[in-house]
SEMAR-839353 format. One record per residue (C-alpha): x, y, z; residue in one letter. Coordinates in steps of 0.001 Angstrom, whole numbers, plus 500000, padded with zeros to 6 digits. Example, Ala and Ser with C-alpha at 12.3 -4.5 7.8 and 13.67 -1.06 7.14 Angstrom:
REM residues 2
512300495500507800A513670498940507140S
***
This chain:
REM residues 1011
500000500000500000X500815503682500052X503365505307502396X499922507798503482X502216510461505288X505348511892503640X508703511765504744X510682513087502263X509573515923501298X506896518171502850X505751519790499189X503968516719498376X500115516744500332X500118513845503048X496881512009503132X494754512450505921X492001511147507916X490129514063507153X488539515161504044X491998516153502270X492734519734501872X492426520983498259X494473523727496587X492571526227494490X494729526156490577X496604529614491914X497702527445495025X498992524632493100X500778526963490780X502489528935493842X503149525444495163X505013524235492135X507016527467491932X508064527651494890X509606523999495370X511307524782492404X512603527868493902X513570525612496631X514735523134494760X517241525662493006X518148527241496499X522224527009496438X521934526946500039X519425524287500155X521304522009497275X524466521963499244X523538521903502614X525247519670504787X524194518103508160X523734520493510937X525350519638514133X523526519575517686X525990518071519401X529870517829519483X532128515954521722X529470515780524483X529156519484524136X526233521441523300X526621523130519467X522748524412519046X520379526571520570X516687526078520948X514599528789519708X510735528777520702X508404531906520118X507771534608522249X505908533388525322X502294534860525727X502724534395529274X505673533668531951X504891531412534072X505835528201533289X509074526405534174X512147528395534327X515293526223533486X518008526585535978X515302527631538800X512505526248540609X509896527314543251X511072526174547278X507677527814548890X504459529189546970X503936529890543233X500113530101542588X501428532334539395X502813534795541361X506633534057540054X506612534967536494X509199536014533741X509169539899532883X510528541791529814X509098544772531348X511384545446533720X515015543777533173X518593544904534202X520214542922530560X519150540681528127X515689540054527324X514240539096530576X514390538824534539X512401537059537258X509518539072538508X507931538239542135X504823539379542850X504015538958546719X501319540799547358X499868538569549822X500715537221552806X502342533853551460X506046533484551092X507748533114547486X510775531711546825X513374530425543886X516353528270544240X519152527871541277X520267524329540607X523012522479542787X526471523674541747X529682521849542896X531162523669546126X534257522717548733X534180522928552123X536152525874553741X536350527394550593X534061531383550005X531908531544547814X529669535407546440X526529535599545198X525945538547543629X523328540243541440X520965542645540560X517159544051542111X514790546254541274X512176546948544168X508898548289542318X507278548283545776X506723547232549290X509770546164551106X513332544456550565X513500540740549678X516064538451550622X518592536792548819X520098533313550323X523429531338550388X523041527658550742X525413524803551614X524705521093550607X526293517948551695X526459514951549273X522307513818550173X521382517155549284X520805518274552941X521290521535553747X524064522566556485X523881526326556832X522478529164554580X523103532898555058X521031536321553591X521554539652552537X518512541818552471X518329543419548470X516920546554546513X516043550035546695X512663551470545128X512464552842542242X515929551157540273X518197548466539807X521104548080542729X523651545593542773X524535543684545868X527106540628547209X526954538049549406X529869536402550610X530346533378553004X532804530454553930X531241526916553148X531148524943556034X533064521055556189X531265518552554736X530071521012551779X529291519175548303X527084521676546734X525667525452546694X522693527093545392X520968531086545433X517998531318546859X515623534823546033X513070534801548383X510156537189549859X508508536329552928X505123536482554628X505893539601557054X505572542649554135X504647542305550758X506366544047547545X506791543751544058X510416542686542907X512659541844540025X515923539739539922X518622539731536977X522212538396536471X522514536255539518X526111534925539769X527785532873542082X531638532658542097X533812530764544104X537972531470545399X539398533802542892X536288535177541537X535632531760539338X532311531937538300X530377528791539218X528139527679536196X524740528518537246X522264527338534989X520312529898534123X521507533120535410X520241535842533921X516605534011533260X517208534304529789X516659530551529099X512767529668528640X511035526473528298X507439524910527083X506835521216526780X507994520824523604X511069522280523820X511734520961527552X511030517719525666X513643518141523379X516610519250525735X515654516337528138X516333513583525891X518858515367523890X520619515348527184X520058512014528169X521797511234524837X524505512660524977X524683514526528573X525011518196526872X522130520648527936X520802522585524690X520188526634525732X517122527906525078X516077531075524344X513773533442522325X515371534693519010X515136537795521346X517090536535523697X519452535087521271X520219538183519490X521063540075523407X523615537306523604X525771538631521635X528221536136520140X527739533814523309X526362531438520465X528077532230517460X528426529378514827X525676527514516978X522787525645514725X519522527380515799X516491524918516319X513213526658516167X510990524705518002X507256525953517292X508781529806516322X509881530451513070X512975533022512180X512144536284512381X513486536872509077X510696535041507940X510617531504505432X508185531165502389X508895527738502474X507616526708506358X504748529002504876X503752526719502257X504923523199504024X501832524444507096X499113525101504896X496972522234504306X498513521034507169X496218518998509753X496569520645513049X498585517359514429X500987517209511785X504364518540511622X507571519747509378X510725519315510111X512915521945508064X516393522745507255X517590526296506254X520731528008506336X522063527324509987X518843526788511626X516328523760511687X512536524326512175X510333522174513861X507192523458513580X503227522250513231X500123524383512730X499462524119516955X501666523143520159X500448519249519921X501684519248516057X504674521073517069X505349518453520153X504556515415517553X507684517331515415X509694517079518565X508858513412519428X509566512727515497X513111514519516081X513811512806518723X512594509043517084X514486509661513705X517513511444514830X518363510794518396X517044507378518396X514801507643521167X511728504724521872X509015505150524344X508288501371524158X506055501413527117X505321503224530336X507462504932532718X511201505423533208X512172501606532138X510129501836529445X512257504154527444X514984503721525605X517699506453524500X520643505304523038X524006507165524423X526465509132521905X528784511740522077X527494513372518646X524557514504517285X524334515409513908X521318516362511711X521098515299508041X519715517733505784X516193516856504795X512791518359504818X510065515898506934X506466516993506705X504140514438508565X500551514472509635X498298511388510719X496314509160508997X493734509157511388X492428512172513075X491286510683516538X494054508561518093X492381507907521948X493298505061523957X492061504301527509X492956504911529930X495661507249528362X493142509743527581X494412512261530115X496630515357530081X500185514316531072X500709517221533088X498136516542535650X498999513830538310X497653510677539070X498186506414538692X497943506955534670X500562510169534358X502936508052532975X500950506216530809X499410509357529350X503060510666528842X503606507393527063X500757508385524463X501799511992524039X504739510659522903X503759508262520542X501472510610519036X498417509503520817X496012511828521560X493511512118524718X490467513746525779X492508517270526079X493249517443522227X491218515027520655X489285516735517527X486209514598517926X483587514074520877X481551510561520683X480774509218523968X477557508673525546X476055512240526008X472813512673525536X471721512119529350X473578515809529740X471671516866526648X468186516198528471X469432517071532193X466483515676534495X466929518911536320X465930520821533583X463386519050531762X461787516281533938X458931518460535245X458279520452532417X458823517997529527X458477514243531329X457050513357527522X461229513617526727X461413510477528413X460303506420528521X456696506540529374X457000510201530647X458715508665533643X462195510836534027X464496508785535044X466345509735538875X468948512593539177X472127511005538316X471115508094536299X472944508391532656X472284504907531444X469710502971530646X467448505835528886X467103507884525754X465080511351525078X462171509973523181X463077510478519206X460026510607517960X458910513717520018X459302516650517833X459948518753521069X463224517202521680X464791518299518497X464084521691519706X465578520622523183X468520519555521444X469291522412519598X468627524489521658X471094523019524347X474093522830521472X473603526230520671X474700527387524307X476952524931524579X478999526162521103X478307529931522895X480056528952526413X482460527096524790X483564529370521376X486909526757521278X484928523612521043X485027521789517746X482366519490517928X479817517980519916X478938514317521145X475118512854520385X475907509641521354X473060507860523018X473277506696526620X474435503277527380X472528500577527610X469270501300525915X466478502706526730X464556503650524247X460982504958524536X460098503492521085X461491499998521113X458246499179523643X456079497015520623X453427499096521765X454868502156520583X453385503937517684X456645504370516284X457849500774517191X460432499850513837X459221496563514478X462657495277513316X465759493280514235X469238494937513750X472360493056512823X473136492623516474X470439490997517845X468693494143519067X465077496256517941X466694498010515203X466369502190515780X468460503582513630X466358505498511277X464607507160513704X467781508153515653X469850509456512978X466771510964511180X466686512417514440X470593513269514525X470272514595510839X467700517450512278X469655518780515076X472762519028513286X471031520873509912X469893523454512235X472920523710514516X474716524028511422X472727527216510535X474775528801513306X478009526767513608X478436525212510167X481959524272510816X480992521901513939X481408518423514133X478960515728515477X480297512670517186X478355509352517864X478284505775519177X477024503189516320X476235501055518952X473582498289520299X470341499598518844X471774501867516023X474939499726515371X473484499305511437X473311502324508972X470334503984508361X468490503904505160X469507507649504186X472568509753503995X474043511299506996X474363514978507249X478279515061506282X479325516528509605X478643514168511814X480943510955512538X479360507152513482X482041505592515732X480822501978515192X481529499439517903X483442495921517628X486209493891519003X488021493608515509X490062490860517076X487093488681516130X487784489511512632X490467486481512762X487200484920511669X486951485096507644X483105484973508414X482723487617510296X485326489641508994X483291489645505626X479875490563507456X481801493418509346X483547494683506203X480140494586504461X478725496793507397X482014499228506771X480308499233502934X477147500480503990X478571502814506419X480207504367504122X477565504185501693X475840506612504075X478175509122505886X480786511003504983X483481509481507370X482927506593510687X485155506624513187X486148502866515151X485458502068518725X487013499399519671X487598496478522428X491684495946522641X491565494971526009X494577494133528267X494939493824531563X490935493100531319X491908489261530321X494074487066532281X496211486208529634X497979488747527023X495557488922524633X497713489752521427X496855489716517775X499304491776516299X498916491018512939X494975491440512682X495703494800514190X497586495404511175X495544494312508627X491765495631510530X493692499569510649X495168499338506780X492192498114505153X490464501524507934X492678504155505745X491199502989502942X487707503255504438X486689506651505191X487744506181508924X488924508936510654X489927507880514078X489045505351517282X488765505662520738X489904502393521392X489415500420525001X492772498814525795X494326499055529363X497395497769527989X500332497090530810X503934495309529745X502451492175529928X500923493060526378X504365493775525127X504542495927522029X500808496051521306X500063499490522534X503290500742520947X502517498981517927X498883500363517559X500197504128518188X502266503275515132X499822502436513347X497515505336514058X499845507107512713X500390505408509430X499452501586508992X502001501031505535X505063502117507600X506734498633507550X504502497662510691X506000494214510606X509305495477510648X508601497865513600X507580495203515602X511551493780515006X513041497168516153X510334496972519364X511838493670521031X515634494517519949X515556497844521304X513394496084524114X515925493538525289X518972493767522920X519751491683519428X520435488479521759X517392488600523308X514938489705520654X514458486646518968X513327484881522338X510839487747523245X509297487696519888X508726483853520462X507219484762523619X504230487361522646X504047485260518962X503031482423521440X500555484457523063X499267485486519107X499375481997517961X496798481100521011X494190483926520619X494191483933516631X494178479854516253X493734478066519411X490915480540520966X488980480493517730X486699477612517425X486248477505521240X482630478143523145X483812481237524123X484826482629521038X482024481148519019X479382482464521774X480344486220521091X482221486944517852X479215488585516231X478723490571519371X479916493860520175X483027492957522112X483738489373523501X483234487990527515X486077489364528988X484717488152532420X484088484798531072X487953483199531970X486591479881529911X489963480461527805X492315479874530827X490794475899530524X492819475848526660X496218476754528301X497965474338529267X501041473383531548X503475472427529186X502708475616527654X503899477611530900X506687475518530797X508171476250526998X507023479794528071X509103479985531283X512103478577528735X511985481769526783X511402484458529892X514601482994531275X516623483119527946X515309486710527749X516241487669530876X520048486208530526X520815487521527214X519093490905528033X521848493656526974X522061497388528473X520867498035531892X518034499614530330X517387496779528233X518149494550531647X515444496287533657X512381495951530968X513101491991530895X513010491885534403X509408493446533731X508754490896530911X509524488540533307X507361489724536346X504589490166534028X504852486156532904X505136485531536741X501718486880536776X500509484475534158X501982481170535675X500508482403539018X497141483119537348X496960479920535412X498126477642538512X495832478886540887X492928479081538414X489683477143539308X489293474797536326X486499473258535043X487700470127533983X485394467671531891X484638465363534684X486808462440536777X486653459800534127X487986456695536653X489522456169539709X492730456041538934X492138459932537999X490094460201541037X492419458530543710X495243460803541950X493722464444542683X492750462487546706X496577461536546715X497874465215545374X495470467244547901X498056467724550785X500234469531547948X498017470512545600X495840472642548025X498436474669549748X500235475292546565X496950476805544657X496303478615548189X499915479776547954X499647481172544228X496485482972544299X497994484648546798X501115485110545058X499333486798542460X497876489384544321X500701490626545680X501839490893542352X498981492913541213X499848495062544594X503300494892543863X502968496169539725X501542499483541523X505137500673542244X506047500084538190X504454502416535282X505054499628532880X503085497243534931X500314498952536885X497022497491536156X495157500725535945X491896498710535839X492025495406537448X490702492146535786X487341491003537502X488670488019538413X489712486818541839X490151483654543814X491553481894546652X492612479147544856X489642476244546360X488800474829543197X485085474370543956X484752472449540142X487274469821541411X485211469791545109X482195469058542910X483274466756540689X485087464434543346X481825464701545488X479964463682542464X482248460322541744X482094459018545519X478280459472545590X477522458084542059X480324455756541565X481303454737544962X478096455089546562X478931452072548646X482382452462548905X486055451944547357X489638452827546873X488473456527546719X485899456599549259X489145454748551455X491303457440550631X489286460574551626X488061458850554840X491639458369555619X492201461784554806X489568462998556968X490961460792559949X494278462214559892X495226463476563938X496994466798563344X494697469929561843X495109470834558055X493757471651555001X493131468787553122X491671467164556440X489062469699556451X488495469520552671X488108465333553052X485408465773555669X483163468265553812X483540466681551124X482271462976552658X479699465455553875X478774466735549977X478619462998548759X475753462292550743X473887464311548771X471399467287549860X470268466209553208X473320468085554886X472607471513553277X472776474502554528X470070475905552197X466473475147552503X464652473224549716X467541472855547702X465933470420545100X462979472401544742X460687469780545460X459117472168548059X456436475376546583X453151476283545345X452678476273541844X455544477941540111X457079479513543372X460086477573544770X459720477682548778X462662479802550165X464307480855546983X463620484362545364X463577484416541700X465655487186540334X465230489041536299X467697492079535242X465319493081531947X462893490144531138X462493486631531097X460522484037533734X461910482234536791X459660479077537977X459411476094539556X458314473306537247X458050469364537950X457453466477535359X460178468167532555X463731467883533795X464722467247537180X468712466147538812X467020464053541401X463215464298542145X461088465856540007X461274469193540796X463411471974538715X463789475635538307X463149476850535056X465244479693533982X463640481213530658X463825484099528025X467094485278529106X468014485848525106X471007488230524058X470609491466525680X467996490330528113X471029490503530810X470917487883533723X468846486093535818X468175483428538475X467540482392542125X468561483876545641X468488482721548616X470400483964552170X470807481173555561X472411481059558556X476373480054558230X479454479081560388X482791480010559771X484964477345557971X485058475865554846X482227476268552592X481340474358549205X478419475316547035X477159473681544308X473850473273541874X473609471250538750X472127472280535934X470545471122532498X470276472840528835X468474471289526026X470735469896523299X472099472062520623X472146475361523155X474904477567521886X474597480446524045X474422481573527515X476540480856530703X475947480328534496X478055481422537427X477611480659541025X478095483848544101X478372483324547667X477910486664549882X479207487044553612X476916489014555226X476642491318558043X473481491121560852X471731493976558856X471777492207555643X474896494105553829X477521492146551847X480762492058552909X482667490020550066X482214488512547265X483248484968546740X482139483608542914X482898480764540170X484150481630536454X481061481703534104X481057478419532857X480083478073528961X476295476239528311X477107474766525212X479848472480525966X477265470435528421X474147470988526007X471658467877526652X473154466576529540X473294467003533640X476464469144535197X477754470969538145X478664474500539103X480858474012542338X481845477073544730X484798476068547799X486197479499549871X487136479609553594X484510481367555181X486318483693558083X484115485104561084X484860488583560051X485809490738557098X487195494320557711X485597494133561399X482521493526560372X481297489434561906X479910487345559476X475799486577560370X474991484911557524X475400483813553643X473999484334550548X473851481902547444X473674483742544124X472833481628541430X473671483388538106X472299482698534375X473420485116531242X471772484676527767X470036481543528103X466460480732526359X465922477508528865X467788476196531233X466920474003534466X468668473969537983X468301471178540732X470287470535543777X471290473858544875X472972472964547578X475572474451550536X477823472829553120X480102473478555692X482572470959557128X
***
């Protein structure tokens, strides 16, 4: 395919996700004349590369425009006491060059700046010196301080400064005590008076007047976040710190810089350049050039994000910098002396307009347990919420506030019934009253008036459903079924959508209109879209490994685009959601090239990614960018400069592993099968643990190892250490998983698990433990923090194994055996343990329900359709009941769970008893009629408290349906039950029995015990 962005040459237009800008014939013409003026440029035609660094020595200076404010970071200085804006930069008021530090304490705070640590001797004097100009109020302070080796200070001495109304020098002099290491300056104002102050040309010089090299001295040196990128990694590099300046500052320098290459980072020479003229225009507002001229490089985009994706692109191409993942390990900068530039014009923008991950949708200035992560993203290019161009998410619950209209308009809502304050899902404004087109415009209109910078605006419907006219009784019921299973509503929403934006547009015809193509309106509609809005459709692509549904879902893309002028993608990459790293690399690949050719303009994408997922974050940044970049070849460069060249190839085994199993050995299972034409898959179904197996872990733990010893730098080192701790996880998940195995098959298998339990129990015990603190542990790592935690935890009981060894001795040893020897002997044993207590419950289980703890577990008990002491339980719809004479476990009672169909949600039976601390096994069996292919049941057990409140939550995996269709199996529950969680005793439990998606499905012998 096409190279869709441009590296060569920024005269050619990049492609875009965007409609593509278009040159009137004049433009073009200007366009061609000028790149053959540039073309013809002597200067240009035998420029040579452009040094930034030489010998470890800086040889440019960064140039960035002239700040609209000051006060951001100040190289060389930062704030000891309060800020709050009140330290700024001024080139108001300055003593030389083109600014000094203004300090505005006009309150009764104190404000204070230290230089950086410089190198200082004991019993040696050092003089600070300087000038002040005192605007107002009374005399600040300036400080001397001494430093020891850990940066504690041993003594510190003032001068008080300035006299109103002009600049006046002053000196400081003082003998560094023993034990000195370093010195810094400290101007300060404190809370007693208040004043208005300037500082310039602070020096500090040691014996014989040597000046010490403070950083920054006359606060000439600026900084903003691309720039501060820059000198940070050019530094890291190659340990030389890159000035920078305004081209104002520069020129009060004198010839301080003389012969210097100038690097204009978002400012362009004053002088002017037709060329970075014509390279922005067109230009998407996230795309960049990179430009040589004369002495000077630009980088440059049309705003400070395209101008920061120039930097990161610098950095990447030149320096050789990798953000591979999260974090300080997770970067790598390789370390030179020299840094040279070749000559060559770069002009870049992205394929894709909307580049949003989650959960590194934040700004990476603001704090928090995804910083890191977000500065990951920034850096690869990645967008978030801050800078995104598009707004899609569910919105229209803000749209029709219940505070505004709920008492004046309830007809806006299902069956004028507004739903509570705060609810936001589960509802939509009814389309098909004409009012709440009016409501709708009327609320984007002040919305686009508060917020004048706001691109575009989000209708995407509220999660969940909701909506007023998918009731069959509805006179506007479509009385049709959409390709997902669900009443199909899309003409009337986007008839409705079409509308609101035609008559926003009246107003704001530049807006843009974001949306979820999801659930109910996941299909087109049967007209054109007005061309300003943007369907993100919904789908776990990985399920496009299936040729099947790859061909229904590109024929969907077909009619999309059939309709609308550009979709957007929301997908379902989830991480650290699954167990195991879910990786499909080379779908990824294939889904996001055939999207540029598509008419899709961005995702928000749903990923949680940690280092367990190796380079599939990085990889899918890359591609955002441009998906014909070599992506296979990327991956290569992501585990060398991951682990080293001798290490690479054993990595890449390791996550092609992990693609091998979720592209080929997943697909074909239940739990793919079950969901691959839904809108993402079960990621709190863990059936797919049951296809891993142990010799897997093993070849696995083979290649981890090899990584780890043939790991190169220290950098390289420390990320296969995380590699490593992130398989750790795996084995510990796996081994402590509670299987469902098919069933004891003899008793040979049986008397094996009896013979392992003194082992096997403590060891599970010991790794579901393990993994937790692992998960705990992770917190402390960027790379590894599980920002969202999978729903998934155990003890390690394996209530399935309980079950199914209860089951044997009371249907195949009923009267006794080897087995039934073997527990009993078990259960006998004189000294307290585990296993002892796990033999006698489960001689108690095998006797079948008369030891339960629940009452009427078979269901023989009731009246009519009601089961005595259980309470039926329905989400959305479908019918609980007890029925006899059908299918019954024992007896001929049942409970008939019905009409839970896709999208119905769950369903089942409750009931709550009194309970003893100890071990506790649950169980119920249950029966679906062959050829069921959907649906799944789980099993909860609730602690509770004397007033009824839960206090933990103990629960099975869901367990697949259609893998048992038309025959008899068992659910099986085993946790220690302790007298008291988080203070709180224990008074009771509750049994929770759980059914998803099911048309009909019986349960029997729903039973509890305790040993």
């Amino acid at each position: 395919m096409e190279d869709r962005t441009n590296n060569d040459s920024f005269h050619r237009t990049a492609g875009s996700g965007k409609a593509p800008f278009t040159w009137g014939w004049l433009a073009v013409l200007a366009a061609v004349l000028a790149s053959l003026v540039l073309l013809a440029s002597p200067a240009q035609a035998a420029g040579s590369p452009l040094d930034i660094v030489v010998d470890g020595q800086p040889h440019a200076v960064v140039l960035i425009p002239e700040p609209a404010g000051f006060s951001g970071s100040i190289p060389g200085w930062s704030p000891t006491a309060s800020n709050g804006g009140k330290i700024t930069l001024s080139k108001a008021v300055v003593h030389s060059g083109a600014y000094s530090l203004r300090i505005d304490d006009s309150d009764d705070k104190s404000y204070a700046m230290q230089s950086d640590y410089v190198a200082a001797e004991g019993g040696l004097s050092y003089t600070v010196s300087g000038s002040v100009y005192l605007q107002s109020g009374t005399k600040p302070l300036v400080f001397i301080r001494f430093y020891n080796a850990s940066h504690t200070m041993l003594a510190q001495s003032s001068v008080s400064v300035g006299t109103l109304g002009g600049w006046t020098g002053f000196t400081l002099t003082k003998t560094a005590p023993a034990g000195t290491v370093y010195a810094a300056v400290l101007l300060y104002t404190d809370t007693a008076a208040t004043r208005l102050v300037y500082f310039d040309d602070i020096a500090l010089t040691g014996p014989g007047s040597i000046g010490l090299p403070l950083a920054n001295p006359g606060f000439e040196l600026l900084s903003d976040a691309a720039s501060g990128l820059l000198v940070e990694y050019v530094r890291k590099a190659t340990g030389a710190t890159l000035p920078v300046m305004t081209e104002a500052g520069l020129n009060g320098q004198g010839t301080a810089y003389a012969g210097f290459t100038k690097l204009y980072v978002g400012a362009t020479p004053s002088a002017g350049d037709p060329d970075i003229v014509l390279g922005l225009d067109g230009l998407d507002e996230q795309g960049f050039l990179l430009h040589p001229h004369g002495d000077a490089i630009t980088i440059i985009g049309p705003t400070e994000y395209g101008t920061l994706n120039g930097v990161t692109e610098f950095l990447e191409r030149y320096v050789g910098v990798r953000w591979l993942l999260p974090g300080p390990n997770g970067e790598d900068v390789p370390i030179v002396d020299d840094l040279t530039v070749p000559w060559e014009d770069v002009r870049e923008q992205p394929v894709f307009a909307n580049r949003v991950i989650s959960p590194a949708w934040g700004d990476p200035a603001s704090p928090g347990r995804t910083k890191e992560l977000n500065v990951w993203a920034q850096r690869n290019k990645l967008q978030g919420f801050y800078n995104q161009p598009y707004e899609y998410k569910e919105n229209l619950h803000a749209l029709f506030p219940v505070e505004k209209y709920g008492t004046t308009h309830p007809e806006y809502y299902p069956n004028g019934k507004p739903p509570a304050t705060g609810v936001t899902a589960g509802w939509q404004p009814c389309f098909s009253v004409p009012g709440t087109v009016d409501a709708a415009v009327y609320g984007i209109l002040q919305y686009f008036q508060n917020n004048p910078g706001k691109r575009s605006y989000s209708l995407g419907v509220n999660d969940t459903g909701g909506f007023c006219e998918a009731n069959p009784s509805h006179p506007s019921y479509p009385n049709k079924i959409n390709s997902m299973g669900y009443v199909d509503m899309s003409d009337l929403y986007y008839n409705w959508v079409n509308q609101v934006v035609e008559r926003v547009r009246l107003v704001y015809p530049d807006k843009w209109f974001g949306l979820l193509a999801y659930r109910e309106v996941n299909d087109p509609p049967a007209f054109a879209l007005n061309d300003h809005v943007i369907p993100f459709v919904t789908k776990d692509r990985m399920a496009w490994i299936d040729g099947v549904v790859e061909a229904d879902e590109h024929a969907l893309t077909d009619a999309w685009n059939a309709v609308a002028a550009q979709i957007g993608w929301y997908d379902y990459m989830y991480g650290t959601l699954y167990l195991l790293p879910r990786i499909y690399n080379g779908q990824t690949i294939e889904n996001w090239q055939y999207a540029a050719d598509h008419q899709v303009v961005g995702t928000y994408t749903e990923m949680y990614p940690n280092a367990g997922d190796g380079p599939k974050a990085w990889l899918f940044a890359k591609l955002l960018w441009n998906p014909d970049r070599a992506p296979e070849a990327m991956l290569d460069e992501w585990y060398e400069r991951a682990v080293g060249p001798a290490a690479s190839a054993d990595l890449k085994a390791y996550f092609d592993f992990w693609e091998q199993f979720w592209t080929q050995r997943v697909m074909g299972s239940a739990w793919f099968e079950k969901r691959k034409t839904n809108i993402y898959f079960d990621f709190l179904n863990h059936a797919y643990l049951n296809l891993l197996t142990e010799q897997d872990l093993l070849d696995l733990e083979d290649l981890i190892d090899a990584v780890v010893v043939n790991a190169g730098t220290p950098q390289q080192q420390a990320r296969a250490q995380l590699f490593h701790d992130a398989f750790e996880y795996v084995k510990r998940t796996a081994r402590s998983f509670p299987r469902k195995e098919t069933g004891i098959t003899d008793e040979a298998e049986a008397l094996d698990i009896v013979d392992r339990l003194p082992d096997s129990i403590n060891a599970r015990l010991q790794l579901a433990q393990d993994r937790l603190d692992l998960m705990t542990a992770f917190e402390s790592e960027p790379a590894l923090r599980m920002i969202t935690k999978p729903a998934a935890t155990w003890s390690g009981w394996n209530g399935f194994e309980f079950a199914a060894l209860a089951d044997y001795l009371a249907v195949r040893e009923s009267g006794g055996g080897a087995v039934t020897d073997a527990v009993y002997a078990l259960a006998a044993s004189a000294t307290p343990s585990r296993e002892r207590n796990y033999a006698q419950l489960l001689l108690k289980a095998k006797d079948g329900t008369t030891g339960s703890l629940t009452a009427n577990p078979s269901f023989e008990s009731g009246s009519g359709t009601t089961a005595t002491s259980w309470q039926p339980w329905i989400d959305a719809t479908g019918t609980v009941q007890r029925v006899t004479g059908t299918y019954a476990h024992k007896g001929s009672a049942s409970l008939k769970v019905a009409g839970l169909k896709a999208g119905a949600k769950r369903g089942g039976a409750i009931q709550s008893f009194a309970a003893q601390p100890g071990l506790t096994a649950a169980s119920v069996y249950y029966y679906t009629l062959a050829g069921t292919e959907t649906g799944n049941i789980q099993l909860y057990v609730y602690p509770r408290d004397a007033a009824g409140k839960r206090l933990a939550t103990y629960q099975t995996i869901r367990v697949d349906l259609a893998g048992t269709a038309g025959e008899w199996s068992e659910i099986g529950l085993l946790e220690e039950v302790p007298s008291s969680i988080n203070g709180s005793a224990v008074a009771d439990l509750q049994i929770v029995i759980a059914i998803d998606e099911c048309d009909e499905i019986y349960l029997d012998d729903a039973a509890v015990y305790q040993r």
